[in-house]
Every structure is written in C-alpha cells, then in structure tokens.
C-alpha positions in Angstrom: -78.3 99.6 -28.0 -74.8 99.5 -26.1 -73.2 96.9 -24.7 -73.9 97.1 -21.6 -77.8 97.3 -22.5 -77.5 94.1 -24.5 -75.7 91.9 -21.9 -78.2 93.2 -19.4 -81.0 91.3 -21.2 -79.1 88.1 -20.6 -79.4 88.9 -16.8 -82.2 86.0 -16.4 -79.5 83.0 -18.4 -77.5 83.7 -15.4 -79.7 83.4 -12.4 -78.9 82.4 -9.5 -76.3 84.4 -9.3 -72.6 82.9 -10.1 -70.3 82.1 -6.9 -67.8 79.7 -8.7 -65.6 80.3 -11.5 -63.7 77.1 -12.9 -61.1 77.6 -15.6 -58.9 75.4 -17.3 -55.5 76.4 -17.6 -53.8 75.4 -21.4 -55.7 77.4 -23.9 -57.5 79.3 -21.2 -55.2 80.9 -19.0 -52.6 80.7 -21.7 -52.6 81.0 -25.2 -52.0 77.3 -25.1 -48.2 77.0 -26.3 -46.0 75.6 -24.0 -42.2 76.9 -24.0 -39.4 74.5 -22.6 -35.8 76.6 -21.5 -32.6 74.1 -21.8 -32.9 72.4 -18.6 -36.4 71.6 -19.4 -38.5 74.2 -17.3 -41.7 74.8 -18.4 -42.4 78.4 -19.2 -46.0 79.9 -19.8 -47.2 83.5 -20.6 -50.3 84.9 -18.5 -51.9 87.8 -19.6 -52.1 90.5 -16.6 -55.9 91.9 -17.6 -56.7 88.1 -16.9 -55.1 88.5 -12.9 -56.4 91.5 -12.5 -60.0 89.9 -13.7 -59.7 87.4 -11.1 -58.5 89.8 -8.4 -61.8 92.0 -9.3 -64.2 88.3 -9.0 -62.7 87.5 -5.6 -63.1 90.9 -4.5 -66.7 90.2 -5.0 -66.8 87.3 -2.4 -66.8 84.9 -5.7 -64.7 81.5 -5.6 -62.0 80.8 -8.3 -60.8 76.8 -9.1 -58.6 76.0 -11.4 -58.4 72.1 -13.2 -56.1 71.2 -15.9 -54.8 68.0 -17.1 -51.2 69.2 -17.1 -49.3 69.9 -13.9 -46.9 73.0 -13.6 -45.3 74.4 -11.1 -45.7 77.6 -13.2 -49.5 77.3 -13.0 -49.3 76.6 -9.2 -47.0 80.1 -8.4 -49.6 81.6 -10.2 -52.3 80.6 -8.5 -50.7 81.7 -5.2 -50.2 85.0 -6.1 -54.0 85.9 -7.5 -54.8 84.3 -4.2 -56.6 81.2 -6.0 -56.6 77.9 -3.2 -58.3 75.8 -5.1 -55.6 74.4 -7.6 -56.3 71.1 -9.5 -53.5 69.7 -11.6 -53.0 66.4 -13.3 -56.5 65.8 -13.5 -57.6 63.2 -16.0 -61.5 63.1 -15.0 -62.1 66.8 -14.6 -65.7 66.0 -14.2 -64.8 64.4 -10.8 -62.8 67.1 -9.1 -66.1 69.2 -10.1 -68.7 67.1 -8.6 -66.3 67.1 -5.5 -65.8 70.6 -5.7 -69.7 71.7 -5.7 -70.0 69.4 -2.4 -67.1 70.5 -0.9 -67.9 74.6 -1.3 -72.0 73.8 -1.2 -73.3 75.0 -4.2 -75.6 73.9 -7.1 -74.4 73.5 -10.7 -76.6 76.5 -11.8 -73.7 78.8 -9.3 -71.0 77.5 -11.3 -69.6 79.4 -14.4 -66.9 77.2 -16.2 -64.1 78.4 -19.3 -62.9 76.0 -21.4 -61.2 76.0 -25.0 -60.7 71.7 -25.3 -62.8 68.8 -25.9 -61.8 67.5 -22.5 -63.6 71.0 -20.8 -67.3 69.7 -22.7 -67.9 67.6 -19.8 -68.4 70.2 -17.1 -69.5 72.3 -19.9 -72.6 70.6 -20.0 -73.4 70.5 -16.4 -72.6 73.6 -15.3 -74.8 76.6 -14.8 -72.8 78.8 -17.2 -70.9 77.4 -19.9 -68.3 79.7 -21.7 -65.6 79.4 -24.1 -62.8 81.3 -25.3 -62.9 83.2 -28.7 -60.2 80.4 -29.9 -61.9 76.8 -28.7 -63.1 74.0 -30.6 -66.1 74.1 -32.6 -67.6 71.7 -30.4 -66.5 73.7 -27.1 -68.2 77.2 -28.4 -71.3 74.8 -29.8 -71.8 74.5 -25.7 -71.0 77.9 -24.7 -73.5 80.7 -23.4 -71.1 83.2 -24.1 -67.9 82.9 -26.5 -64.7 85.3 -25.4 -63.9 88.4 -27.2 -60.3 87.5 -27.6 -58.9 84.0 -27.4 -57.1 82.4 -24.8 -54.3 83.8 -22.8 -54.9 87.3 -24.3 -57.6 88.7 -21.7 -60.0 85.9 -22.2 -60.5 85.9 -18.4 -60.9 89.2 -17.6 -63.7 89.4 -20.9 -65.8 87.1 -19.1 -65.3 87.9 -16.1 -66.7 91.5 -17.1 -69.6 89.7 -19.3 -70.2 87.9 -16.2 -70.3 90.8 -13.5 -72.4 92.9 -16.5 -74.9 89.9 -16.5 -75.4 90.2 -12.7 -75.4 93.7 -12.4 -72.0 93.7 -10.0 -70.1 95.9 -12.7 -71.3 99.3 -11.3 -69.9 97.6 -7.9 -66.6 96.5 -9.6 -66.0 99.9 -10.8 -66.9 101.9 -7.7 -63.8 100.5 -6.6 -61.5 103.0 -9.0 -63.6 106.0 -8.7 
C-alpha cells in the first residue's frame, strides 16, 4: 500500500472538510532558535517548501492564521508576503484569539486544523477539529496530534501537512493539476 493509499483511509478523521489552518510560529514555522544581530534585530529562518505549502492551501480557497506568543516584525513581513491577514502576535491566551477567530470567519471547530510543537499550542489542540504536531514537539503535544510531521519544525513541517492534509481530502490531484 503507497502512501497515498494509506492517508486516503484517514479521509473520514478529517470530515468536514478543513477551511482553517492555524499555526504557531516558534518551533513551527521556524526551527525554534532565535538569532539576535548587534543592534538586537531579531532574525528567524523560514523554510521556502513551507511558503510555497501555504501558497498551494490558499489557492484552494482555505484560510491561514497565524498565533504566537512572541511578536516579530520578522514574522509579520512574512506573513504579508504568503498573503496570510490574519496575524496574531503577543498572544498570551491563544485559546481566546481562537474562539474569536471561529466566530469571526464562521466556522465550527471540526473545520479548523491547528500545528503546534509547545505545551502552550495543547489548548487549541484539544478543541480543534484536526490536531497536528511537528515531528520535533513535546511528548505531550504529539500525545494530542492526529498526524505528527515528517520533519520537524521550520524544515518543511508546513508544507508536510499541508500535503497530508490536501491527501486526506482528496484536493492533491487538484493541487497538482496546477503544474501539469
């Protein structure tokens, strides 16, 4: 059985379709370092198969949000150019800004797929339709996870479930016809 064959099967765990992706940033986005230059700008390292990941979802109509406890001006010029409006930084009840996200955009907890890598992320974990985690989160973070990353965060994290994601709702075929 391929891959392809054995995410299939998993179509039904992610029903009704997903419309929201939520990510955290630190550990997600990024590998979770965080470099500082001399006057004490903040410097992070994105991978591109994770921008390109996002591109593909909101090509597909889908919503992207990002919340993360730390703010970065970094974070919010990358945002801007994968096209990404809503941008949550600073956040210390990320359960909050997702409660007032779902109202705000009208959808239902089981639309909402959510990456996290941090004990902070369990909370939304745990109420959203499609918990996931990257390959390098806490114990306690893949524990909640329906799917685990290949690769850990900041090194295509995004883009793998992003493409676990589109598999599971039978949107890859679409995602593809795009670069035939």
């Amino acid at each position: 059985m391929n891959q392809i064959e054995k995410v299939s099967q998993t179509y039904e765990l992610i029903s009704p379709e997903v419309q929201l992706l939520i990510l955290d940033v630190d550990g997600v986005l990024t590998d979770g370092g965080i470099i500082r230059d001399d006057s004490g700008q903040q410097i992070k390292r994105f991978h591109v198969r994770d921008g390109s990941g996002l591109v593909m979802w909101r090509r597909l109509n889908k919503q992207v949000a990002l919340i993360t406890g730390k703010e970065s001006l970094v974070v919010q010029h990358r945002a801007e150019e994968l096209g990404i409006q809503y941008v949550y930084q600073n956040v210390s009840n990320k359960l909050e800004i997702y409660d007032d996200l779902l109202e705000q955009l009208g959808f239902n907890a089981q639309q909402v797929a959510y990456i996290g890598d941090d004990l902070p992320d369990l909370p939304i974990m745990r109420r959203c339709g499609v918990p996931i985690a990257v390959a390098d989160a806490a114990a306690e973070v893949r524990a909640e996870a329906r799917y685990i990353t290949q690769v850990g965060g900041g090194h295509g994290a995004v883009r793998d479930a992003i493409e676990w994601l589109c598999k599971s709702m039978n949107l890859w075929e679409q995602v593809l016809a795009r670069y035939r």
